[in-house]
N, C-alpha and C positions, 0 to 999 in steps of 0.2 A: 628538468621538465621545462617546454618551451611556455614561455608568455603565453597564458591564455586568452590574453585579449589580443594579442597579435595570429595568435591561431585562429580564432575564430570568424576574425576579419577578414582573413586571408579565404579561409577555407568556409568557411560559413556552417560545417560538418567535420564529423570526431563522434571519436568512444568516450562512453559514460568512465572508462578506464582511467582513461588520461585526464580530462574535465569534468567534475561534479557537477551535477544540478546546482548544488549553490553557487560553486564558479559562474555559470552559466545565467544563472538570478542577477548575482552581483553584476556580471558584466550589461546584462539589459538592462538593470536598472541604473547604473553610474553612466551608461551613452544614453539613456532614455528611449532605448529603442520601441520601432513599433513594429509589428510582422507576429508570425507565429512560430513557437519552437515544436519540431516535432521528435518526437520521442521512439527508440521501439528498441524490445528486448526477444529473447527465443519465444516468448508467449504471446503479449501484448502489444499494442499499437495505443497512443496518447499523443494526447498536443495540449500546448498552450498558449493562446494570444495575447498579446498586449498593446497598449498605446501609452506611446510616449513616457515607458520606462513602468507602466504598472501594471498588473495584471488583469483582465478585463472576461478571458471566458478560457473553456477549458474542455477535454472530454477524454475518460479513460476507457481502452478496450472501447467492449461492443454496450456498453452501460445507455441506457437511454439516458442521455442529458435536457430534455426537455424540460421545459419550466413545470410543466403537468406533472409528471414523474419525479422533479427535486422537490416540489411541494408536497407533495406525495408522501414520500420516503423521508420530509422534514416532518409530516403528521400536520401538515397544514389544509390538506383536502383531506375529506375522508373518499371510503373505496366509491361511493356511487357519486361522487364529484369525478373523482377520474375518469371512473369508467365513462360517462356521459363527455366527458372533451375528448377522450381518446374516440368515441362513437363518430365524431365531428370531424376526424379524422385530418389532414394538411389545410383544411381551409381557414383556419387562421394561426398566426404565428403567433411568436412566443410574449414579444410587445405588445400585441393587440389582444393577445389572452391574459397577460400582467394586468393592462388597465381597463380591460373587462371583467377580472375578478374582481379588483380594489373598487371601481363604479361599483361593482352589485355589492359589496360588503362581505364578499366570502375570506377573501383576506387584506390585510393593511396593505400599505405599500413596506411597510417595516419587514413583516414577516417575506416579502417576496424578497427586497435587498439580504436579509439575514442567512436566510436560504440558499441564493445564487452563491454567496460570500462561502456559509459552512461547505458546502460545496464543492467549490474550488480551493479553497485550504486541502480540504481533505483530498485531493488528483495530488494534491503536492506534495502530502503527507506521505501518501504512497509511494509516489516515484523517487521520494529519497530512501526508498527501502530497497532499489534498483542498483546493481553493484555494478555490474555491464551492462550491454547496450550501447546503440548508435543513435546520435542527434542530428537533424539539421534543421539551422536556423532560415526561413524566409521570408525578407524586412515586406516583399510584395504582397502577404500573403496576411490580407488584414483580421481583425476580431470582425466575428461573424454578422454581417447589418442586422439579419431577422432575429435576433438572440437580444436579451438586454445585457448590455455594458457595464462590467463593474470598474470601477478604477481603485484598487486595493495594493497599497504601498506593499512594497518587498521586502521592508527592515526585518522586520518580526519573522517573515519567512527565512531571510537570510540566517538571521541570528540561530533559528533550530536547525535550520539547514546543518550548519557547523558544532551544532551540540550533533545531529545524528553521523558527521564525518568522525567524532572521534568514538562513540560510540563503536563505528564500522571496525576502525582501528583496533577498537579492544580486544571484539568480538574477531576479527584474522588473528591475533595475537594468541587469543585461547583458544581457540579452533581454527586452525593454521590451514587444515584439509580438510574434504568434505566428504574423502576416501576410509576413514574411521566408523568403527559403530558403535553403540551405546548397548549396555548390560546393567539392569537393575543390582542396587546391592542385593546381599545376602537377607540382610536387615533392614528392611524400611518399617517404617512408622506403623505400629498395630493398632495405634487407639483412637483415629481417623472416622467420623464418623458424617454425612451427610455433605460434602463433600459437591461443588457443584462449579462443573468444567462447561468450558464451550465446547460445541462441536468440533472444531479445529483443535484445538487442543486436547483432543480424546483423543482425537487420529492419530495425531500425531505421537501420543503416548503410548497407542496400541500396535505401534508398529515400531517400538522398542527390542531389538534384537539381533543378538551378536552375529548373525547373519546380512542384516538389512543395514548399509552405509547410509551414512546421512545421503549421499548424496540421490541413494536408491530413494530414501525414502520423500527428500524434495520434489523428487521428480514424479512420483504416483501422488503426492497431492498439491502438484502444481504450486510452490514454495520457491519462494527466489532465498538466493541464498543468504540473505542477511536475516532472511525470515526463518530457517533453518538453524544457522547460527545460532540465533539469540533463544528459543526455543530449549536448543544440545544446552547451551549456554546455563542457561536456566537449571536442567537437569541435574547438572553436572555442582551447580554450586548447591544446589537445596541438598546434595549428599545422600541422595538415593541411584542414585547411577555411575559408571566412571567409564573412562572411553577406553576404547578397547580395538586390535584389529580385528577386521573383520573375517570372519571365519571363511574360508576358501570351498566355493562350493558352484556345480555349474550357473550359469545364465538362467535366471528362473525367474519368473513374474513374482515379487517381494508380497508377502502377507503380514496382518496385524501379530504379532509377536505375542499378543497375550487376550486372546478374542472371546473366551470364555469365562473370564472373571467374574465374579458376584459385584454387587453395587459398593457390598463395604470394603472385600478387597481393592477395587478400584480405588476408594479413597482413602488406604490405610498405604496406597504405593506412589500415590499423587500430591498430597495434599499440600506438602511444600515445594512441590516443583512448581506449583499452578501461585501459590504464595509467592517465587521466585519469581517467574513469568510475568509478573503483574509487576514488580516493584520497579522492571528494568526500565 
């Protein structure tokens, strides 16, 4: 594999393939660079700014990043605070609405720094769950003036970064392809009772079917593959499913595999797969 910091120098752009996000962390943060990295996979589009080797602002996909909307969604405004600045529409920005809230007492300056912060962790969190994809980096292309500035060290980032590359590793190693499908045992768990899944993970459970590959199945609910993975992953070790090839059958639009079930059956075929899920 070539030097990644002589790659990235050179070329300034590359696959998420070849360079990881934490590559890519570590190397702006050890030159201290300043610019913005841009990110994009078959789905998504992402960036992330920084000055002088740290991390400073961020925006995933089509997500409202406004200060209004991360306060928001931190449970720091309530809904007729929002609604009333989004009313107000561009006429003030994000700085001038930060210390127009902290002036009136709606929130500290703590809770807006804390917020901007969980935030931007969380774009990062996500995008190491990005297996491909294409980056480029642009040193011209500064953290945004009308946004507030964080300056949040990279160590901490770095160090999970490299907990989820071996993670990814495991997770290719036990699910090698994405061309495989999953079949419930025989015998799963009968004494399962109250049993309580995300949304996501119901889906994803209900579309359990020796016809349906993982791969079918990432793709109907927009699942990158690591997110897929670990998911089969999960199944497969709680010991209510085992993988399987996939049954040979035309091109057909994939359905939930088991869409009828009662609430208790559901939790007497789930319960330690969602117990596995969680601990990974």
């Amino acid at each position: 594999m070539p030097d990644v910091t002589d790659a990235v120098k050179m070329a300034l752009k590359g696959n998420l393939r070849d360079f990881s996000l934490t590559q890519l962390l570590n190397l702006i943060h050890l030159a201290r660079k300043s610019g913005t990295l841009f990110l994009e996979d078959s789905r998504i589009k992402a960036w992330l700014a920084f000055r002088d080797g740290k991390l400073a602002y961020g925006k995933y996909g089509d997500e409202d990043n406004s200060l209004a909307a991360i306060l928001y969604n931190a449970r720091k405004l309530n809904a007729n605070q929002f609604r009333a600045i989004q009313e107000r529409g561009n006429s003030i920005n994000d700085k001038e609405l930060g210390l127009l809230l902290v002036n009136a007492g709606y929130v500290s300056q703590q809770d807006v720094l804390a917020s901007l912060q969980d935030y931007l962790t969380t774009i990062v969190q996500r995008l190491y769950s990005w297996m491909e994809g294409v980056f480029y980096f642009d040193g011209d292309q500064l953290p945004p003036s009308d946004k507030i500035n964080l300056r949040i060290n990279l160590e901490n980032l770095i160090i999970e970064g490299a907990r989820r590359l071996k993670e990814v590793e495991q997770l290719q190693d036990e699910i090698p392809s994405l061309d495989i499908a999953l079949k419930f045992r025989d015998r799963p768990d009968t004494n399962v009772r109250d049993l309580r899944l995300s949304k996501e993970e119901w889906r994803v459970v209900s579309f359990i079917n020796p016809k349906n590959s993982l791969k079918q199945i990432a793709r109907a609910l927009k699942m990158n593959e690591m997110e897929i993975r670990r998911v089969a992953y999960g199944l497969v070790q709680a010991g209510v499913v085992e993988m399987v090839r996939p049954e040979k059958t035309l091109p057909r639009p994939i359905t939930p595999g088991i869409p009828n079930t009662t609430p208790q059956e559901q939790a007497s075929l789930v319960r330690r797969i969602i117990q596995r899920i969680r601990s990974l």
